[in-house]
N, C-alpha and C positions, 0 to 999 in steps of 0.2 A: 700791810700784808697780814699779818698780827694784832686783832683787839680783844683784849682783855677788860671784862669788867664784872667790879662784885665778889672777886674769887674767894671763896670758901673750903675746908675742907676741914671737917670736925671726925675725930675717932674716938667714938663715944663720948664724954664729957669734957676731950682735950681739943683746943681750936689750933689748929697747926698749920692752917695760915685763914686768916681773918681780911676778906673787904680788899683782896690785895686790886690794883686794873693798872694797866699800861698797853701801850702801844709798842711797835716793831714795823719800820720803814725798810721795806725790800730795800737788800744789798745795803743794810746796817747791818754793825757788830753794837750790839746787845751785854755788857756785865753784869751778873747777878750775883751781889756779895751779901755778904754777912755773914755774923758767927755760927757755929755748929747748931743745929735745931731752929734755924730761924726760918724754914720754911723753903728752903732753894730745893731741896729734890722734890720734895711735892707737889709744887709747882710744874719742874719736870716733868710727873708721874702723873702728874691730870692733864698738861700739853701732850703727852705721849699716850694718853690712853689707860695707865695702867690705873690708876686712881678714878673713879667719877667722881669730880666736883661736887662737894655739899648743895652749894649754889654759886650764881653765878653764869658767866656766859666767855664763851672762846670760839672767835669766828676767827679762820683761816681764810684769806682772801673771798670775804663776803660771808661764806657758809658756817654755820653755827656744826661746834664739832665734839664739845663738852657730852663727855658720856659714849663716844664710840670706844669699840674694840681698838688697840694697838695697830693691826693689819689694817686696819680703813683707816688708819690716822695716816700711816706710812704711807702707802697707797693715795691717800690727797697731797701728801710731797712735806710731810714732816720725818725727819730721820736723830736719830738718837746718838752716844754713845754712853757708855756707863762708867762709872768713877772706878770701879774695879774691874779691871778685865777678865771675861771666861769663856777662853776659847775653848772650840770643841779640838781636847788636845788627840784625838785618833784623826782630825781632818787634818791637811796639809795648811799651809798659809791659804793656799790660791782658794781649797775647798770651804773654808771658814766665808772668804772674803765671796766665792759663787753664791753660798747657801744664803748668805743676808740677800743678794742680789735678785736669785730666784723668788724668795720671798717676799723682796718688797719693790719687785716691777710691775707685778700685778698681774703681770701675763702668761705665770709660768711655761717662760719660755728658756729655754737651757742655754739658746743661742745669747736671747741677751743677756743671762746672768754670766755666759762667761767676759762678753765684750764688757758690761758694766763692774765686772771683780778685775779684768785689765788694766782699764782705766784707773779706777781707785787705788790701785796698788800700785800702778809707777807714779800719781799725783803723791802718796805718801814715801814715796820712795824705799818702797819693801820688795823684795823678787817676785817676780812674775810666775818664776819657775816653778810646774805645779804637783812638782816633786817636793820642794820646800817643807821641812818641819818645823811645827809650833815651838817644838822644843830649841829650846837654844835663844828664843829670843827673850832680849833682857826687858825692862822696864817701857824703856824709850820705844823698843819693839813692839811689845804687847801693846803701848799708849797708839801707834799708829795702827796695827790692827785694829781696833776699834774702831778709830777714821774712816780708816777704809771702810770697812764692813758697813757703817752710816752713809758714807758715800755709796756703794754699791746701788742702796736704795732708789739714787737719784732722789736726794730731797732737793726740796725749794728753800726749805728751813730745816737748820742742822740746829741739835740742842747739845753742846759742848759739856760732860760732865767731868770739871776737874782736871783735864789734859795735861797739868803739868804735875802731878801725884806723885813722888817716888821718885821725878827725875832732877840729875846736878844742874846747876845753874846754866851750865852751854845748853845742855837737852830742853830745860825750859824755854829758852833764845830759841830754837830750833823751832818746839813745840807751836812758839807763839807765830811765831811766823808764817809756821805753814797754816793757823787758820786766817791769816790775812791774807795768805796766796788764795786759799779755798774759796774766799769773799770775791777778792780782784777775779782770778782767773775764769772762775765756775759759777759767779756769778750766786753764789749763796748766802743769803742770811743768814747769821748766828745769832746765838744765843747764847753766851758764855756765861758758867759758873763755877768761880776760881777764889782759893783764899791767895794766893800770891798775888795780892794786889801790885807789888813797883811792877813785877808784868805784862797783869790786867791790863794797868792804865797807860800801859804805851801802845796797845792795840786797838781798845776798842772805841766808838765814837760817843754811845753814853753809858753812863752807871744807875742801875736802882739797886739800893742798900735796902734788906727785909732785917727786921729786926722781933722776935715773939711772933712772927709769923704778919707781922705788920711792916707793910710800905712806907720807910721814916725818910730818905732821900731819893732823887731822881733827878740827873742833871747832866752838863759835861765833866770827865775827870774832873777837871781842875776846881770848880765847884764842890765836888761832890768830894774829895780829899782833902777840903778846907772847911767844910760842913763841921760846927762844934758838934753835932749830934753824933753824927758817924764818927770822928775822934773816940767820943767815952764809949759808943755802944761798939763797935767794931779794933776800930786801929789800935786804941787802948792808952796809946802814949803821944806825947810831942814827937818822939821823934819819928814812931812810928810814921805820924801825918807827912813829917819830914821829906823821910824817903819816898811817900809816896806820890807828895807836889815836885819833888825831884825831878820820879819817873816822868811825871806826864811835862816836865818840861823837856824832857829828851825826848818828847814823840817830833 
């Protein structure tokens, strides 16, 4: 679905991700880890549109896509969400979750955006009711808003930023689950980017580790949490690694 090769992205004399390429098999789940500044939102942010790629090349089923606007990214069936939520808090839940939907069906049609902000909101399990305000909801709240509103889009490929940020350990269980329901049920590809790895690696089916903006592993969990590399650059510690060969023996 997804090939990547080459990827560059230089801001002025800083390389913030270097040479990265992989691939993304429709209806996989995709983890993108590594430490802080290792290149996972920009990555993001040139698959979404908002960055042009230095160099390099990003074909979405067949078509070369590196250097469109955001709305034609969406629009070919790529859908986002953001590590921070910012809803528009004078909209309701339901108007938040329309306006992504109007936006990115392409066919500013009001009818579909309301049936595709329906849909999205009972998949995340948030009220349909389009009275519902922004206010009041907590973390776990604002994390599936976001869902939703990516969902609205109708992507093919969802780009996962962070989803478990801010939330207790059940919310995380919760979080993770529903993007394996999204995969199963909706038939979408992800692309997850998460520092909680024991949760990561009971979800997804492979891991690329970026490190300085460089691709240092690529593999299954279980591999890729036993990798001496990823120990020093990432996990940090034995035990670290630990808990994380744990998790993915509990997938």
């Amino acid at each position: 679905m997804l090939v990547v090769e080459g990827l560059v992205k230089r801001f002025g004399g800083f390389t913030a991700v270097s040479n990265v390429s992989f691939k993304v098999d429709q209806g996989e789940i995709l983890g993108l880890i590594g430490p802080n500044g290792s290149g996972k939102s920009t990555i993001f942010n040139m698959l979404s549109g908002t960055f042009p790629p230095s160099a390099g090349s990003i074909k979405f089923e067949g078509s070369e896509i590196a250097g469109l606007a955001p709305h034609r990214i969406i629009n070919r069936g790529i859908g986002r969400t953001f590590q921070i939520p910012r809803p528009f808090r004078r909209l309701t839940i339901f108007e938040n979750v329309e306006l992504a939907g109007f936006y990115g069906q392409g066919s500013h049609s009001r009818a579909k955006a309301d049936e595709a902000a329906e849909k999205a909101l009972a998949m995340v399990g948030l009220p349909t009711d389009r009275r519902a305000p922004v206010d009041g909801l907590g973390a776990a709240g604002l994390k599936k808003l976001e869902l939703a509103k990516a969902l609205a889009t109708s992507p093919k490929l969802l780009l996962a930023d962070e989803s478990l940020g801010g939330l207790d350990e059940a919310e995380m269980d919760q979080a993770a689950d529903m993007l394996r329901k999204i995969r199963d049920e909706l038939g979408i590809t992800i692309i997850w980017v998460e520092h909680i790895m024991g949760v990561l690696m009971r979800v997804v089916d492979r891991v690329m580790v970026l490190d300085h903006g460089e691709k240092i592993s690529e593999g299954l969990p279980s591999a890729v949490s036993s990798d001496p590399k990823v120990i020093e650059v990432y996990l940090g510690t034995d035990a670290d690694a630990t808990q994380a060969a744990a998790a993915e023996k509990r997938r």
